[in-house]
C-alpha positions as CSV (number, residue, x, y, z in Angstrom):
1,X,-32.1,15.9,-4.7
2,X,-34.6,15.2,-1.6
3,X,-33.6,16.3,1.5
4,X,-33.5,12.6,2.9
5,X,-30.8,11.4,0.2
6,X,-28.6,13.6,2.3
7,X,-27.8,12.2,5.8
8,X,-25.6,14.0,8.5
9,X,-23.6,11.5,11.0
10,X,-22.5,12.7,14.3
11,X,-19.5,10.4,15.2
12,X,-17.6,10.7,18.6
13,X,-18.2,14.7,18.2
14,X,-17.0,14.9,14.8
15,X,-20.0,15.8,12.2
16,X,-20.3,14.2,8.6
17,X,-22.1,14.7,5.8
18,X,-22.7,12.1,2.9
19,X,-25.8,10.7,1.0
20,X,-28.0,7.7,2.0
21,X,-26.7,5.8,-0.7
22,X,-23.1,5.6,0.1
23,X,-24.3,4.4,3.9
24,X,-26.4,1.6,2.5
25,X,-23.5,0.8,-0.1
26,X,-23.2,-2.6,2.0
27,X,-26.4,-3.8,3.4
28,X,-25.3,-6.1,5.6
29,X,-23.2,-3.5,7.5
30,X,-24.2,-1.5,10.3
31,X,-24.8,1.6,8.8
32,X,-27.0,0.2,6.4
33,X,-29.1,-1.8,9.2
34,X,-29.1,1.7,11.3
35,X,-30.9,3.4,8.4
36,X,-33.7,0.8,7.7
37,X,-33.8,0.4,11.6
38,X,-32.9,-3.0,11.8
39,X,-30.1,-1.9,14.3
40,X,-30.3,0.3,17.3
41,X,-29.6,3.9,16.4
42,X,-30.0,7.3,18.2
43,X,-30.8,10.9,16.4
44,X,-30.4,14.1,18.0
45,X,-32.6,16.8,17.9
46,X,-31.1,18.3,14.7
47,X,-31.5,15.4,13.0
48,X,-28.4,13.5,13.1
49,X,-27.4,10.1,13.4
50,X,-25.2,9.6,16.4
51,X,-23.0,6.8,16.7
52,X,-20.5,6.3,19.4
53,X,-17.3,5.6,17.8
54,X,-14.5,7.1,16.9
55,X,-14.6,10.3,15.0
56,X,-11.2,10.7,13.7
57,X,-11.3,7.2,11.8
58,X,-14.6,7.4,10.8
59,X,-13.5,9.7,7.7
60,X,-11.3,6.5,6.4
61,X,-14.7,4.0,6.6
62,X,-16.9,6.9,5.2
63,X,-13.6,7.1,1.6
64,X,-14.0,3.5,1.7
65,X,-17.8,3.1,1.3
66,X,-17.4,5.7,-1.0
67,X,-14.8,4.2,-3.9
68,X,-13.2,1.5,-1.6
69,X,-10.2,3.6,-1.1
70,X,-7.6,2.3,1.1
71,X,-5.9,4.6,3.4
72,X,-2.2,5.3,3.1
73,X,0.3,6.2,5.4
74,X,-1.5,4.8,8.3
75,X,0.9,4.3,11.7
76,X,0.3,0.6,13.5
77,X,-1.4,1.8,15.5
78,X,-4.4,3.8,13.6
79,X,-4.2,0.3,11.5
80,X,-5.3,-1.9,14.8
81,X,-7.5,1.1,15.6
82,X,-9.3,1.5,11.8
83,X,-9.3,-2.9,12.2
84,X,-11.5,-2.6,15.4
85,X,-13.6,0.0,13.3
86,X,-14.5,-2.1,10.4
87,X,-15.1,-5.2,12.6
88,X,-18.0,-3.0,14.7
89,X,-19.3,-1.3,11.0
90,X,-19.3,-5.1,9.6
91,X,-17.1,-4.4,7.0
92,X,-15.5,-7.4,5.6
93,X,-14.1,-6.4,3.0
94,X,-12.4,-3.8,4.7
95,X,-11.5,-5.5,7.7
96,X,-9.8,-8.6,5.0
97,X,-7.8,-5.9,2.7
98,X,-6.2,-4.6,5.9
99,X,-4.8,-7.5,6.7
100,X,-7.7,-8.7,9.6
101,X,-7.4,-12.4,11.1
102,X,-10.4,-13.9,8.8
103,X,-12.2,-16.8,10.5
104,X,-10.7,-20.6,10.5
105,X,-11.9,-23.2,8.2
106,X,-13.7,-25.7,9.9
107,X,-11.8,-28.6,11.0
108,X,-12.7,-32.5,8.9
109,X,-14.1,-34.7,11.3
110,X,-11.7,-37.1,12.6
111,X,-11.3,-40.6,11.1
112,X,-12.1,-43.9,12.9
113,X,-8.9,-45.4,14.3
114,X,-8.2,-48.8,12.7
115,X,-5.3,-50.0,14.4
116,X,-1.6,-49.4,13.6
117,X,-0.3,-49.7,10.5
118,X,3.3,-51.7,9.9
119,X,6.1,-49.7,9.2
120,X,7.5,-51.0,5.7
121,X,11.2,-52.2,5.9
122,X,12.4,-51.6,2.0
123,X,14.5,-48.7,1.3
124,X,11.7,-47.8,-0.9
125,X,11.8,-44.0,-1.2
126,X,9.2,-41.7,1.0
127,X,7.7,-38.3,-0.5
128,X,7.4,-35.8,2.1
129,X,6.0,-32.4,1.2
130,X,7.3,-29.4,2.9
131,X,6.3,-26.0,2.4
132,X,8.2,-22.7,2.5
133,X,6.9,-18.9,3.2
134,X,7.7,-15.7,0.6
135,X,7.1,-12.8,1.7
136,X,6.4,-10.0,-0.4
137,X,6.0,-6.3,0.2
138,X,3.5,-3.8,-1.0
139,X,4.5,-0.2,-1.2
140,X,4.6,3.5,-2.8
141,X,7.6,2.9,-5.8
142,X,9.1,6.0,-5.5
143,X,11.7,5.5,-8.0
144,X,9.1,5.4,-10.5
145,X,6.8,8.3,-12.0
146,X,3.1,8.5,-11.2
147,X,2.1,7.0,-7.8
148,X,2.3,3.4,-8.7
149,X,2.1,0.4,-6.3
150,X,5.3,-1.4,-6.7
151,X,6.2,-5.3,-5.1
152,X,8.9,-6.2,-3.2
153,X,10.9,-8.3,-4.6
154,X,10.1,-7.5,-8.1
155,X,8.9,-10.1,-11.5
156,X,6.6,-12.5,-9.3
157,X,5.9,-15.4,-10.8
158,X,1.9,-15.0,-11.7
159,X,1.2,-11.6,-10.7
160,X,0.1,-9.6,-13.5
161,X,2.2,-6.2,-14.0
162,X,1.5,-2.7,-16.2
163,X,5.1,-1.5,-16.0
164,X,8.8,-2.5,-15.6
165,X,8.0,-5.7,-14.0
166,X,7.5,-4.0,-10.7
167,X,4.5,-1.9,-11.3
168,X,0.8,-3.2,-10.3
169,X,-1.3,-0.4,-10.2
170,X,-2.1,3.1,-9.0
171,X,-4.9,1.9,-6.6
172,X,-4.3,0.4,-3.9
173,X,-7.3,-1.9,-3.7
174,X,-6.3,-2.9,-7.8
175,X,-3.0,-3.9,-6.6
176,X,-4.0,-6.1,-3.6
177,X,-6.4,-7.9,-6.0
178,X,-3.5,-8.5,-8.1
179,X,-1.6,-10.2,-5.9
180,X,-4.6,-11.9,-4.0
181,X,-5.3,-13.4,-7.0
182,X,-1.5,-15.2,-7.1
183,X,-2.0,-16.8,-4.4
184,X,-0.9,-14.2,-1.5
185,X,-2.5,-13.2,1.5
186,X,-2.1,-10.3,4.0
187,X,0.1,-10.9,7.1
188,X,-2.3,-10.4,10.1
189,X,1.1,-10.4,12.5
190,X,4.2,-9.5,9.4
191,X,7.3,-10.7,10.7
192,X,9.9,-7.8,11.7
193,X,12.0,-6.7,8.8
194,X,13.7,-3.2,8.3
195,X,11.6,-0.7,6.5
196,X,12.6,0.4,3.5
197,X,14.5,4.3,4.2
198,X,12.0,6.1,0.9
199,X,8.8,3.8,1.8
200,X,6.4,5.8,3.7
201,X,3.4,3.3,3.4
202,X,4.1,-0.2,3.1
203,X,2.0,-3.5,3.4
204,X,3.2,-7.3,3.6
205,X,2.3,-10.5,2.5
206,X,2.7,-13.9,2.4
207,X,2.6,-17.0,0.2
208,X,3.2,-20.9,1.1
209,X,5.2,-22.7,-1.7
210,X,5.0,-27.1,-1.6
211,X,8.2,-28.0,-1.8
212,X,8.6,-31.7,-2.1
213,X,11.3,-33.7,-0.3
214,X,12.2,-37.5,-0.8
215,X,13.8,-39.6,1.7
216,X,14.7,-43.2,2.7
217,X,12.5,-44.9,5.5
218,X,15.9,-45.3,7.3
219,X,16.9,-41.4,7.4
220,X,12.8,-40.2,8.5
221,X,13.4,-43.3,11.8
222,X,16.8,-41.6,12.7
223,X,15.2,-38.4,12.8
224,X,13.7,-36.8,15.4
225,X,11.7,-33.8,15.7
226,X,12.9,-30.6,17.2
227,X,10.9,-27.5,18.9
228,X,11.0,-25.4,16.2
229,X,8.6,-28.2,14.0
230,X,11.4,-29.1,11.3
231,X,13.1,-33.1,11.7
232,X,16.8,-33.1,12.5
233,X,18.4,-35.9,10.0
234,X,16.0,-34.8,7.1
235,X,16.8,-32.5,4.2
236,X,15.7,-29.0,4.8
237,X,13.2,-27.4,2.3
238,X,14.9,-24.3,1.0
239,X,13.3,-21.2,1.9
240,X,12.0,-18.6,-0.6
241,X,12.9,-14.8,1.5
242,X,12.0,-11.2,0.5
């Protein structure tokens, strides 16, 4: 191996060593750009690349580059800290599977206003669609054997299993595919809900669900609309909980 596949990182104090390749894994992150010099970057006099940033957290983005590995057992407040990492690496990927605010879609341009269109006065039935929020939790199944990933609740509709219904994977990064790929999404601010007593890492999601409602013209003008975005005098959608 040439002595330049190897590259030595001093980050925040803390030294690391690792091969060009697993830098350049991304090459639209920082590391990458710092290697080909298409982003600012300092060496010292023996040779290492210095980057002001945290050292400590640096070991999780250098596992992840490796084999994508997710860390486990982070506190909330490593999580915000590892978040702000990824962001200043360019990380993405990392950033999105740790549950990072991803950037809005852009808005349709508005419509030209045409004028005011006639209330109809039949008691012809109205479909209004509602939706409602499941929540779903990722964590370490203890009750079962071997390090799997288990959901919270169990037998989603959609999400492919390997065991007892309840088993996704060993990998952290498989199982969040899995369920990405049913339609949930990480909870940037997870609502707050008791932790389970034998989970010691633990991630939520989320899914919206339609759920169509059908009223009269009559009950949606009696109704009003209160603070909290739902109309007093209309059905409530029923909501799908953890």
């Amino acid at each position: 191996m040439a002595q330049s596949d190897v590259v030595c990182l001093n980050v925040g104090g803390e030294c690391y060593w690792t091969l060009r390749k697993t830098l350049e894994q991304y090459t639209s992150s920082v590391l990458a750009k710092m290697l080909s010099g298409e982003f600012p970057s300092s060496w010292d006099q023996n040779s290492r690349l210095c980057i002001d940033r945290d050292g400590r957290l640096f070991r999780h983005v250098l596992n992840y580059l490796r084999d994508e590995r997710l860390p486990l057992g982070l506190s909330r407040a490593d999580r915000t800290l590892l978040l702000q990492e990824a962001k200043y690496y360019g990380l993405d990927e990392l950033h999105e599977s740790l549950g990072g605010l991803q950037e809005p879609l852009p808005r349709p341009a508005p419509k030209a206003f045409t004028g005011f269109v006639p209330r109809p006065q039949t008691q012809e039935l109205v479909h209004e669609m509602k939706t409602s929020r499941q929540y779903v939790r990722l964590r370490l199944g203890h009750e079962y054997s071997g390090g799997w990933l288990v959901s919270s609740p169990r037998n989603l509709p959609g999400v492919e299993y390997e065991l007892h219904a309840a088993c996704l994977a060993r990998s952290p990064l498989e199982a969040l595919n899995k369920l990405s790929k049913a339609g949930f999404l990480p909870c940037s601010q997870p609502p707050k809900m008791p932790r389970m007593s034998d989970a010691d890492w633990e991630l939520m999601l989320y899914k919206d669900h339609p759920v169509p409602l059908t009223v009269t013209p009559s009950q949606r003008s009696s109704s009003r609309r209160e603070p909290n975005g739902t109309w007093r005098g209309v059905p409530k959608a029923s909501s799908v909980r953890l």
